[in-house]
N, C-alpha and C positions, 0 to 999 in steps of 0.2 A: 657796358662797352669799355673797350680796352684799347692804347694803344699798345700794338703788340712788336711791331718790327720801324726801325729806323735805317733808311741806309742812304749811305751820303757817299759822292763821287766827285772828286777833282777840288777840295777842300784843304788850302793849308799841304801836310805829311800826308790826308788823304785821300789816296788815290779811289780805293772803293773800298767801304769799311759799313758793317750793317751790326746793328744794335739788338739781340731780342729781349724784346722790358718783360718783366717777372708781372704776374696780376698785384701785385702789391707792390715790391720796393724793389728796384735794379739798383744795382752798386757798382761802380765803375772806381777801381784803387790802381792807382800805379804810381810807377816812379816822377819826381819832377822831371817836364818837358816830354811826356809820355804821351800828352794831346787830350786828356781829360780836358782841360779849361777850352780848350781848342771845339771841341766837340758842344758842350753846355754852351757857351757862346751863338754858335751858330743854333743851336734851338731855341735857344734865346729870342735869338735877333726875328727869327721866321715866326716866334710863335707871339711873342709879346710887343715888339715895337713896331711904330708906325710905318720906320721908312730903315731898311739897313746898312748901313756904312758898309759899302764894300769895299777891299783895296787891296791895290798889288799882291800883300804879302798875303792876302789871302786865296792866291790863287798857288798851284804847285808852281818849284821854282823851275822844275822841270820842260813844262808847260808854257808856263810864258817866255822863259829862253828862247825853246824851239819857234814861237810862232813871232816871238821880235828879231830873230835870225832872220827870218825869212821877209819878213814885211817891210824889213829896213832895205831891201832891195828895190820892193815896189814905191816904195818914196823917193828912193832916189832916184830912181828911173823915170819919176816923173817930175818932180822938181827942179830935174836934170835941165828939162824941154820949154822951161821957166814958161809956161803956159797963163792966164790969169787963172785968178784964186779961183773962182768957180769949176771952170773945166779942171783943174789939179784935184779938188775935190772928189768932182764927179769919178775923175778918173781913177782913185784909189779906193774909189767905195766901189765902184767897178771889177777891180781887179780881184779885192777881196771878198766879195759876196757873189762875183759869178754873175753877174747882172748881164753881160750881154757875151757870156762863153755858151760855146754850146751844149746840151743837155748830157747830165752825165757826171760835168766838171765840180770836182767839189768845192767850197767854200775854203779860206784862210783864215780860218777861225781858231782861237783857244777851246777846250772842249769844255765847255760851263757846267758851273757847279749847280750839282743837284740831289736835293734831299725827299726821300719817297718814303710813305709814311703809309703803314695799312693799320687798320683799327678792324679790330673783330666784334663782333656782334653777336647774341643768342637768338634764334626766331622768333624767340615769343619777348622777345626784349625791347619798348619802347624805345627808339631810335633818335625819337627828335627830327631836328632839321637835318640829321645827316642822311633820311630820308632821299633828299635832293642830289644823291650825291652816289646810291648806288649804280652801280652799272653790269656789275656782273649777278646775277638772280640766280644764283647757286646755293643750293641749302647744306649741299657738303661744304661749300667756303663763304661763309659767312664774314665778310670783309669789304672793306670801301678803301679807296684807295686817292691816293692822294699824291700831288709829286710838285715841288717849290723847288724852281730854277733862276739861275739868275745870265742873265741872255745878252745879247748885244744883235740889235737888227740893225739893217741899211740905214733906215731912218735916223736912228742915235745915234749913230756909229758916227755920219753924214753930219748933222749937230754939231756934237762933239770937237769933230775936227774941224769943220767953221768958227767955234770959240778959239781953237788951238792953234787957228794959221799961221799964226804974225810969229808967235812964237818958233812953231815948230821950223819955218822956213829960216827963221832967226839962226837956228841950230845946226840947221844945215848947210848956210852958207858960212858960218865957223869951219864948217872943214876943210875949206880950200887952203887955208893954212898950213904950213911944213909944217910945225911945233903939235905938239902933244897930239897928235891924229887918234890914239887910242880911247884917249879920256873923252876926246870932242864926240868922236864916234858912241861913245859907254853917254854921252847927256845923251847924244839924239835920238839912240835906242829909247832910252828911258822917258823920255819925253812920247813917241811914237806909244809905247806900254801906258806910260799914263792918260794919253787921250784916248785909248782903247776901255781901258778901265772904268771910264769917267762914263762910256756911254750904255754902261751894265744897268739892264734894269728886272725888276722883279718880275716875275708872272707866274702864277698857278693853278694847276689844273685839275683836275676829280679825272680818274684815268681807269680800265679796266685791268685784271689783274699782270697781266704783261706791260701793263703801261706801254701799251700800242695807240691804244683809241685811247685820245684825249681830250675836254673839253676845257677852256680855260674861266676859269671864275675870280671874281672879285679877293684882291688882296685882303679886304677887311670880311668879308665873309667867313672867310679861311680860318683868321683870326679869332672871330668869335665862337668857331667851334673847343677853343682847346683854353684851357688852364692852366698857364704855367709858373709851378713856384721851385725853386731849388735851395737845398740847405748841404750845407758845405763844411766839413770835417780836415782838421790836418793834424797830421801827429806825426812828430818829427822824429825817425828813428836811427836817423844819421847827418852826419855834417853834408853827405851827397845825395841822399836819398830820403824826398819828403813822400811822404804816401798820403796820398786823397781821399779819401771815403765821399764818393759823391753819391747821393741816393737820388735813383729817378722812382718817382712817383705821379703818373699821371693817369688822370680818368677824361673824358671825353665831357662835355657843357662841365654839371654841377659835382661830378664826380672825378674828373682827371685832371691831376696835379704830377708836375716834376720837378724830382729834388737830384739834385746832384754831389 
């Protein structure tokens, strides 16, 4: 078994960038700040650790610009109406997740990042536990398919911003100030982005080849399917330009390893 394709969307620089590993050793070289570390990082983080630090700068700056433009209106707008904390709450989990719009209405959401992973298979190839995990019984495409997101629901989002009240209200009522309205503005964005951030959580699912039909499964399940190791190369062949030699190398349980 192989893992053979990686593709990642709304990630750091990327926006959608897809990997295909070699049966043996993939190499990824490029210039300093070209996103190699960026990339090994985040397979890292899904494949080997318990729990992943996710933050701001990991999301496009693109992306979270657009949607803290827009959301820093629904906070004010209801801040505005100094409501108590509970219904202010309510009403901004509301607004963004579409909870009482009618059908249709889409969601203010950032588009979260997601990494979809297919591993190929031989028929007559001992599978293991990934076994649990086909969906699609096609013997022209011999593949399982897999997809790690990192999400924000009502629920957390709702949390989240219960920790973040006192504060965030804090930052809001700094604006009524003449004096530096830009900078006050530029915290309470960032403030509103960081409670956003704060309520990202992990989930993953075994998906069919379109990653249509999905089923979600246990984070450490997930885990236990893959091996991951990375060795890492620099040869510096200018004062501007370091080149990386990352070698991916991975095999699925006791066979798949990646190097970078």
């Amino acid at each position: 078994m192989k893992l053979k394709k990686v593709s990642i969307q709304n990630y750091r620089r990327f926006i959608e960038t897809s990997l295909s590993l070699a049966d043996d050793v993939t190499l990824l070289a490029g210039a300093n700040n070209s996103g190699k570390t960026s990339l090994i990082e985040l397979l890292e983080n899904i494949l080997n650790s318990s729990k992943t630090e996710f933050c701001v700068s990991d999301i496009p700056v693109t992306l979270s610009k657009e949607w803290v433009d827009q959301a820093y209106s629904i906070f004010i707008n209801h801040f505005e109406k100094n409501d108590d904390r509970e219904k202010t709450i309510q009403a901004i989990v509301n607004d963004l997740f579409c909870l009482d719009a009618a059908p249709g209405k889409e969601k203010l959401l950032i588009l979260p990042t997601v990494v979809q992973l297919r591993v190929d298979y031989e028929t007559n190839e001992e599978i293991g536990d990934f076994a649990d995990y086909i969906m699609d019984l096609d013997l022209n495409h011999c593949s399982i398919y897999f997809e790690y997101s990192f999400e924000v629901t009502s629920t957390t989002f709702s949390q989240s911003l219960d920790k973040d009240f006192e504060k965030l209200k804090s930052r809001y009522e700094k604006l009524s100030g003449e004096k530096d309205q830009n900078t006050k503005m530029g915290f309470f964005k960032e403030k509103i982005l960081g409670t956003y951030v704060s309520s990202i959580i992990e989930k993953c699912y075994f998906a069919d080849r379109q990653f249509q039909n999905k089923n979600e499964m246990e984070l450490s399940h997930f885990r236990k399917l893959f091996n991951l190791s990375i060795a890492l190369n620099k040869n510096f062949t200018s004062k501007k330009t370091i080149s990386f030699q990352i070698i991916l190398k991975m095999h699925v349980l006791s066979t798949k390893n990646l190097h970078n």
